[in-house]
KESEMAR-77440 format. One record per residue: x negated, y, z negated of N, C-alpha, C, O in turn; residue in three letters. Coordinates in Angstrom, 2 decimals, padded with zeros to 5 digits. Atoms other than C-alpha are relative to their C-alpha. Example, Ala and Ser with C-alpha at 12.3 -4.5 7.8 and 13.67 -1.06 7.14 Angstrom:
     n_u     n_v     n_w    ca_u    ca_v    ca_w     c_u     c_v     c_w     o_u     o_v     o_w rest
 -000.89 -001.19  000.00 -012.30 -004.50 -007.80 -000.90  001.20  000.00 -001.94  001.18 -000.66  ALA
  000.82 -001.19  000.06 -013.67 -001.06 -007.14  000.77  001.09 -000.73  000.26  002.20 -000.90  SER
//
This chain:
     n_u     n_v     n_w    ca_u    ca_v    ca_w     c_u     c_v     c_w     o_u     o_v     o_w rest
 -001.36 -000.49 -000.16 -161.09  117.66 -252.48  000.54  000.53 -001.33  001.13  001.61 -001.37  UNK
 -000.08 -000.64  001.34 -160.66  118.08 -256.25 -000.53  000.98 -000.28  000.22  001.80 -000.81  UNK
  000.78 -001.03  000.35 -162.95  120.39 -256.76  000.41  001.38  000.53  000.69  002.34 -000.19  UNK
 -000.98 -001.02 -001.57 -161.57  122.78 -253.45  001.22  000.63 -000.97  001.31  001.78 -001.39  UNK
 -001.36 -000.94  000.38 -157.96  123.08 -255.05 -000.31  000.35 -001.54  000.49  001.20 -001.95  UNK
  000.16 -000.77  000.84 -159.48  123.74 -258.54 -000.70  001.23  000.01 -000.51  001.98 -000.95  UNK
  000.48 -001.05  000.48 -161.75  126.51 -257.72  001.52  000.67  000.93  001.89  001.80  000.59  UNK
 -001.29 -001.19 -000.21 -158.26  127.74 -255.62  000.98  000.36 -000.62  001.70  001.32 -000.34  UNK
 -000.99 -000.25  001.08 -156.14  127.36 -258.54 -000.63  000.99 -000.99  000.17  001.62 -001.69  UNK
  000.67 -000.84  000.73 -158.70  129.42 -260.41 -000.41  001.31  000.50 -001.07  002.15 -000.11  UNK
  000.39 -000.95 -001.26 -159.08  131.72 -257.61  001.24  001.23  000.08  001.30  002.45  000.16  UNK
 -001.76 -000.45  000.19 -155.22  132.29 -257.80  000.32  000.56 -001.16  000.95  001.59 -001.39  UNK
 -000.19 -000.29  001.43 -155.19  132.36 -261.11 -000.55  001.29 -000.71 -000.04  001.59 -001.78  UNK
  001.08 -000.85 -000.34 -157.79  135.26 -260.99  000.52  001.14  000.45  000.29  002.24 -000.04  UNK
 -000.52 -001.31 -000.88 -155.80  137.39 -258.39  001.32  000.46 -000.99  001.58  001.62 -001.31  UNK
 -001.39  000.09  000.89 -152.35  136.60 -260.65 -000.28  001.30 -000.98  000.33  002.37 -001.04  UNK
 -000.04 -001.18  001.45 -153.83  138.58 -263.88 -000.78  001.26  000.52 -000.67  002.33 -000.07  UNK
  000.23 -001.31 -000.29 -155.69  141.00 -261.85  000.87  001.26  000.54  000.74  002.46  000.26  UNK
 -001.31 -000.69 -000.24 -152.40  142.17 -260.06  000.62  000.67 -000.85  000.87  001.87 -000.79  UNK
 -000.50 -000.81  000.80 -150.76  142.24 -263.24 -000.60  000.98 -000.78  000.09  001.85 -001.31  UNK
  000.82 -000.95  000.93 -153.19  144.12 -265.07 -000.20  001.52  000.62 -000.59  002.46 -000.07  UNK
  000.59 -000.86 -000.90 -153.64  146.61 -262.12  001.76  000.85 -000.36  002.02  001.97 -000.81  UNK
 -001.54 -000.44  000.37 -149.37  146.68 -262.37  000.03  000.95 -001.19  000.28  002.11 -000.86  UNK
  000.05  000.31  001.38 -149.51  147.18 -265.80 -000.20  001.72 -000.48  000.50  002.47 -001.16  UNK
  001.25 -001.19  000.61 -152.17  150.25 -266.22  000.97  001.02  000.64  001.32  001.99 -000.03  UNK
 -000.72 -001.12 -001.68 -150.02  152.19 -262.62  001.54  000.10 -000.67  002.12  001.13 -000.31  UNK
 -001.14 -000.07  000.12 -146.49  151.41 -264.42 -000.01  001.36 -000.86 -000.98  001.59 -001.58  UNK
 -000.20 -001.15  000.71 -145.01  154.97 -265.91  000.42 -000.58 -001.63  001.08 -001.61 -001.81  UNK
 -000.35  000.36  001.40 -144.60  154.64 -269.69  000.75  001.12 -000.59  000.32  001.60 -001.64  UNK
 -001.21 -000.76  000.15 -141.77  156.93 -269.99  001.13 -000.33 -001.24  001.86 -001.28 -000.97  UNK
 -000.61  000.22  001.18 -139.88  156.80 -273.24  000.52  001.45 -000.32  000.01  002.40 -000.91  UNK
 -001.17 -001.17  000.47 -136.55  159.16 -273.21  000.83 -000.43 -001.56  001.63 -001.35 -001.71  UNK
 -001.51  000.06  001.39 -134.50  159.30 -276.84  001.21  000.21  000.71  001.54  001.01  001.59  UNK
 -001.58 -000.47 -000.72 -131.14  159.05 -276.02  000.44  000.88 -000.57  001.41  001.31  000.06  UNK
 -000.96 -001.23  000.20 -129.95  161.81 -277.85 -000.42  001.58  000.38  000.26  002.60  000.44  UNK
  000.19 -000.96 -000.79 -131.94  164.10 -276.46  000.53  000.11  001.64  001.20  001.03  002.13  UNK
 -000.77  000.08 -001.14 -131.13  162.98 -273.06  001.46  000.65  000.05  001.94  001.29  000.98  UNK
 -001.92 -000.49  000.00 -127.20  163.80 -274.15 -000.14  001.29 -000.58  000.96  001.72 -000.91  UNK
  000.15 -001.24  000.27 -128.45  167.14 -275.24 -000.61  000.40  001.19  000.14  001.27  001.62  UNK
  000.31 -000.15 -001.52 -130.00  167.60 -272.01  001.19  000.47  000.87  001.37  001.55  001.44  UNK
 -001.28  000.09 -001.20 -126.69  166.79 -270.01  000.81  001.17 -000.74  001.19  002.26 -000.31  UNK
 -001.18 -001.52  000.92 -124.61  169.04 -272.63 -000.80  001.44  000.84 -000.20  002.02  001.75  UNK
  000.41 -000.91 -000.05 -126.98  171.76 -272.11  000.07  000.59  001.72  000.44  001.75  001.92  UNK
 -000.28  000.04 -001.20 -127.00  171.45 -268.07  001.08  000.27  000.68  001.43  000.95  001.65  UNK
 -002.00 -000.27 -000.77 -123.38  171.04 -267.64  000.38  001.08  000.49  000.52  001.27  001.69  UNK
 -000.54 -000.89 -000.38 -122.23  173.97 -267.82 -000.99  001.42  000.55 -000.65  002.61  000.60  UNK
  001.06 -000.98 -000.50 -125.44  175.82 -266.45  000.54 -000.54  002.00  000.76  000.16  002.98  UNK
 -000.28  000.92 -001.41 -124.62  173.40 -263.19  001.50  000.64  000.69  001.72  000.91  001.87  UNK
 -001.18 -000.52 -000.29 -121.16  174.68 -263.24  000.07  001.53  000.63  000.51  001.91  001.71  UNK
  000.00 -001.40 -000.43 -121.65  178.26 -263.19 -001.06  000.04  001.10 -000.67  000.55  002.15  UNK
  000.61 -000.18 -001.57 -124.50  178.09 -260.54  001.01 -000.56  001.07  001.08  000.20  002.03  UNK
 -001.02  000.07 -000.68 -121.85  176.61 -258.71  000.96  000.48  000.49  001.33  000.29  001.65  UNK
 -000.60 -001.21 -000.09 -119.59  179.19 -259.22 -000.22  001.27  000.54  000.60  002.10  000.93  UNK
  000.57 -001.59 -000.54 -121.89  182.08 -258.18 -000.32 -000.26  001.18 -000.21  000.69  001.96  UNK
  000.52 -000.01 -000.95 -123.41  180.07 -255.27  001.33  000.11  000.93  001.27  000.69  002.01  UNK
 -000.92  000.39 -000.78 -120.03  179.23 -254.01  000.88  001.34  000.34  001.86  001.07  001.04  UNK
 -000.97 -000.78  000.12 -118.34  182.93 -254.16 -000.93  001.07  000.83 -000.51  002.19  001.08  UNK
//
């Protein structure tokens, strides 16, 4: 009976870091500067606006 729930704790233990590791590799590693981002939105704004303006008239 000992033996049983240690190889399932090791079994578990097994699936645990393979998940995360699988997580891990698949997660996006995306790294925005924020001040570009706010040069982004500046720059958009008023591009967003006027397409707005032309689509809407």
């Amino acid at each position: 009976m000992g033996r049983k729930l240690f190889l399932l704790f090791c079994a578990s233990v097994l699936l645990v870091s393979a998940m995360s590791v699988c997580a891990a590799a698949e997660a996006p590693s995306l790294t925005i500067d924020e001040e570009a981002l706010e040069g982004l939105s500046a720059l958009e704004g008023p591009l967003r606006i006027e397409w707005g303006l032309y689509k809407n008239t």
